[in-house]
C-alpha positions in Angstrom: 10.2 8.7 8.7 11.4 5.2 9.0 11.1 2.1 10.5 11.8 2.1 13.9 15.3 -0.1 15.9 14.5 -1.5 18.9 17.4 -0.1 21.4 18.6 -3.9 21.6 18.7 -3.5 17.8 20.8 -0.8 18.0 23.0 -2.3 20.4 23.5 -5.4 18.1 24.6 -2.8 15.4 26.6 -1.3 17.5 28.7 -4.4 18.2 28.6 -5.5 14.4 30.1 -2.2 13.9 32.9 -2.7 16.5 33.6 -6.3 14.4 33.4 -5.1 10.9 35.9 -2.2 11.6 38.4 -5.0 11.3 37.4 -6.1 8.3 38.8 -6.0 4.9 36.2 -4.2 2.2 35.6 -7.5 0.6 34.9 -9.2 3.8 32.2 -6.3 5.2 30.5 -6.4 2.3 30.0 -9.8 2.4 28.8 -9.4 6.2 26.7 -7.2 4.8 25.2 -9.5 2.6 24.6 -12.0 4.8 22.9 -10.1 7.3 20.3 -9.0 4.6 20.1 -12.3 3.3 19.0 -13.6 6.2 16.4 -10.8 7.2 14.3 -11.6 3.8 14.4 -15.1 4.4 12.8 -14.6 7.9 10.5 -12.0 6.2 9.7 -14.1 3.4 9.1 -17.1 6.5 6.7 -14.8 8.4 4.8 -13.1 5.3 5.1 -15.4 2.0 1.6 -16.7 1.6 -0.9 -13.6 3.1 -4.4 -13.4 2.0 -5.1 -9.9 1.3 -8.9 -10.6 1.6 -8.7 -12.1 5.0 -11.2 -9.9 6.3 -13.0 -6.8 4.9 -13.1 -5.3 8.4 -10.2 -2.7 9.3 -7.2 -4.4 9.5 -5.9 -4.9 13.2 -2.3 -6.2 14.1 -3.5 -10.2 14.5 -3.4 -9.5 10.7 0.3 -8.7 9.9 1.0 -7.3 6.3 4.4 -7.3 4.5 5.2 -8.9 0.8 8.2 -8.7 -0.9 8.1 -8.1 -5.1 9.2 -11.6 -6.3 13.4 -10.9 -7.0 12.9 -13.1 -10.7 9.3 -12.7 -11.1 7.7 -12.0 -14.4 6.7 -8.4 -15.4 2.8 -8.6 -14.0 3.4 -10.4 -11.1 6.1 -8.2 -10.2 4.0 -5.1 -10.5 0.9 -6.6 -8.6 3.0 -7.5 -5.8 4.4 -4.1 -6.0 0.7 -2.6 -5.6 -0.5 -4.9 -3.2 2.4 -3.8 -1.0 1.4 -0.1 -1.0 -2.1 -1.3 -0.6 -1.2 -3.1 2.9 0.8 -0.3 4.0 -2.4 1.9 3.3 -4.8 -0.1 5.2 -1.6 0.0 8.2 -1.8 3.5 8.0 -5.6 3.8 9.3 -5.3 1.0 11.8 -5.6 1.2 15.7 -7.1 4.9 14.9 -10.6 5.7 16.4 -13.6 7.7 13.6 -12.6 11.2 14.8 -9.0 10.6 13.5 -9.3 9.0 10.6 -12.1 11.8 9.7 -9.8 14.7 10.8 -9.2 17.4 7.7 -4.9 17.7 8.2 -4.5 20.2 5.3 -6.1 23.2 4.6 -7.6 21.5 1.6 -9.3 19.1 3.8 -7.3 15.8 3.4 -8.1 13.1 6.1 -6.4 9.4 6.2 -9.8 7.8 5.3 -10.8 10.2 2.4 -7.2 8.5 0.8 -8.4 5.4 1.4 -12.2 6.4 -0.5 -10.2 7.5 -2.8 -7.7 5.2 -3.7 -10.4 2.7 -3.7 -12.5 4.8 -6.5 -9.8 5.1 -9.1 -9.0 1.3 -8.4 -12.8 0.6 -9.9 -11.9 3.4 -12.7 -8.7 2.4 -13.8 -9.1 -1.2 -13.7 -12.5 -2.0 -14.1 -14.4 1.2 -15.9 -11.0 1.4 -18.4 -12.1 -2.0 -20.0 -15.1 -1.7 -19.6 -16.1 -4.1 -16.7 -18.8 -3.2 -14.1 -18.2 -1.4 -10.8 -20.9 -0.2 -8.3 -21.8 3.2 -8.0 -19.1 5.5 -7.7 -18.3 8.6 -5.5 -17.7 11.1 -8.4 -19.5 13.9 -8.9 -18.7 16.2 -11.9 -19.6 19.5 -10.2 -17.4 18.2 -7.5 -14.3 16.9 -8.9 -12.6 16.2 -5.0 -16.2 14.0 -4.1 -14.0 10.8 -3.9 -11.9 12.4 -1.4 -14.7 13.2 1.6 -16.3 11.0 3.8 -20.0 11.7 4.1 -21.5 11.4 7.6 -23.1 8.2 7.1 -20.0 6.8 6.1 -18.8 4.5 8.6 -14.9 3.6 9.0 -15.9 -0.1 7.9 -18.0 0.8 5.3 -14.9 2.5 3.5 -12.3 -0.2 4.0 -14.8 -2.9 2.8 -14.9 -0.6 -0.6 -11.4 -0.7 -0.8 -11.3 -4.3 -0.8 -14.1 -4.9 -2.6 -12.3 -2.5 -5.4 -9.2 -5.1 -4.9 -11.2 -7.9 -5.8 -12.6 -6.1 -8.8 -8.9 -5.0 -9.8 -7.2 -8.5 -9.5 -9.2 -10.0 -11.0 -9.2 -7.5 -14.5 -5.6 -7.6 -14.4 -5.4 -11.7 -13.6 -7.8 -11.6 -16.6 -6.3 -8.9 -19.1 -2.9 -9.3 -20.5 -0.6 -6.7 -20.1 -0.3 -5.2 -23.7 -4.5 -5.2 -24.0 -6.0 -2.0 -24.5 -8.9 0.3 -22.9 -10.2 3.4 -23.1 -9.0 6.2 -20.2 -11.7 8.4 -18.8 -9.9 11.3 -20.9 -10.5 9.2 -24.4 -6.6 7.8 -25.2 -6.3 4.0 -25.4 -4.0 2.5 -22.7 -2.9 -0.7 -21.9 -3.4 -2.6 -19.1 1.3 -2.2 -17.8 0.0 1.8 -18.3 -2.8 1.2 -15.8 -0.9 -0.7 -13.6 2.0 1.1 -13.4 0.0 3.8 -13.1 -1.9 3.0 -10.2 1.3 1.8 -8.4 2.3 5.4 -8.8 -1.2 6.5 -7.3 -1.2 4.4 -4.4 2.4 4.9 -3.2 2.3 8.4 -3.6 -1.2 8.5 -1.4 0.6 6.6 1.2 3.5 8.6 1.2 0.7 11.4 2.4 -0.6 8.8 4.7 2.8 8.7 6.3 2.5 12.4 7.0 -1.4 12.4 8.0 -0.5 9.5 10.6 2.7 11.0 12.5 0.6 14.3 12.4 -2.1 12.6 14.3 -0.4 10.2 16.9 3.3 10.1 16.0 3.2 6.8 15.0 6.0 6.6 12.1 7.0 3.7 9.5 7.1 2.4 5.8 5.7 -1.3 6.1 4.6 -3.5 8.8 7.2 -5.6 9.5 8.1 -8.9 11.5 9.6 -8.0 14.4 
């Protein structure tokens, strides 16, 4: 499942193709190069300076979403970045989608695009804020139930779950803005953990929900992709 070329796209390649068969090793390679030098610059043009909490309504498409991880940045930043990019992808997943898709069950254990995104937004609160011991608001865990987190109760609403996902954002930037990196908490299974565990942790949590999100949402409409990107 990948990003989609436009057929003009693939012509261009096409004709690139036809010129680098010409071309030394050295010389295609630095072709190459250039070509993907100049697509970040465009990206970095079109998608440098995003406000993730534009809106806590569901995303639409006026509200485009791609950041790049900072090539020299330091350890933190480069690992928030790195979250926050499989957090926009997450909240691309669910958009243009009406209730009764993003509520359908795609898996015989019941897994719907916006039970991820309950979901993802929960252990946000519990890693980041519960782990050191900052306040969240009442959380969908249940202890006879450990899957709770994962279903969307009827009186749920679509925008009602993506405004606890962001809300949970807020909560976790700002405990890791605050917290340095080697600080420790306590995980909800008693072992002290630092704050690079938790993030690189949750990094792990949230690619690897929208990696099922991927699935869910070709399932549902065909739509297919790995980031929303500038055309």
């Amino acid at each position: 499942m990948l990003a989609g070329r436009t057929g003009g796209e693939y012509e261009a390649a096409a004709d690139h193709g036809d010129e680098r068969a010409s071309m030394s090793h050295a010389d295609q390679s630095a072709h190459i190069w250039a070509l993907v030098t100049r697509r970040l610059a465009k990206l970095s043009d079109a998608y440098g300076a995003l406000d993730p909490y534009a809106s806590d309504a569901q995303t639409t498409k006026e509200q485009p979403m791609y950041q790049r991880v900072p090539p020299t940045g330091d350890e933190k930043t480069s690992l928030h970045v790195a979250l926050q990019r499989h957090r926009d992808v997450v909240l691309w997943k669910i958009d243009g989608l009406d209730d009764d898709q993003l509520r359908r069950q795609m898996t015989p254990s019941g897994t719907s695009l916006l039970g991820l995104v309950k979901h993802l937004a929960a252990v946000e609160y519990g890693w980041f804020c519960m782990t050191f011991g900052r306040e969240t608001e009442p959380m969908p865990f249940d202890e006879e139930d450990p899957d709770a987190d994962l279903r969307v109760t009827a009186d749920e609403t679509t925008a009602d779950i993506v405004a606890f996902y962001k809300r949970a954002w807020r909560a976790a930037d700002q405990a890791i803005d605050e917290i340095e990196l080697d600080e420790l908490g306590t995980a909800w299974f008693g072992e002290q953990v630092s704050m690079r565990w938790v993030l690189v942790h949750e990094l792990e949590e949230t690619a690897r929900h929208a990696g099922h999100m991927d699935i869910l949402r070709e399932l549902i409409d065909g739509a297919t992709g790995d980031h929303d990107r500038p055309d």
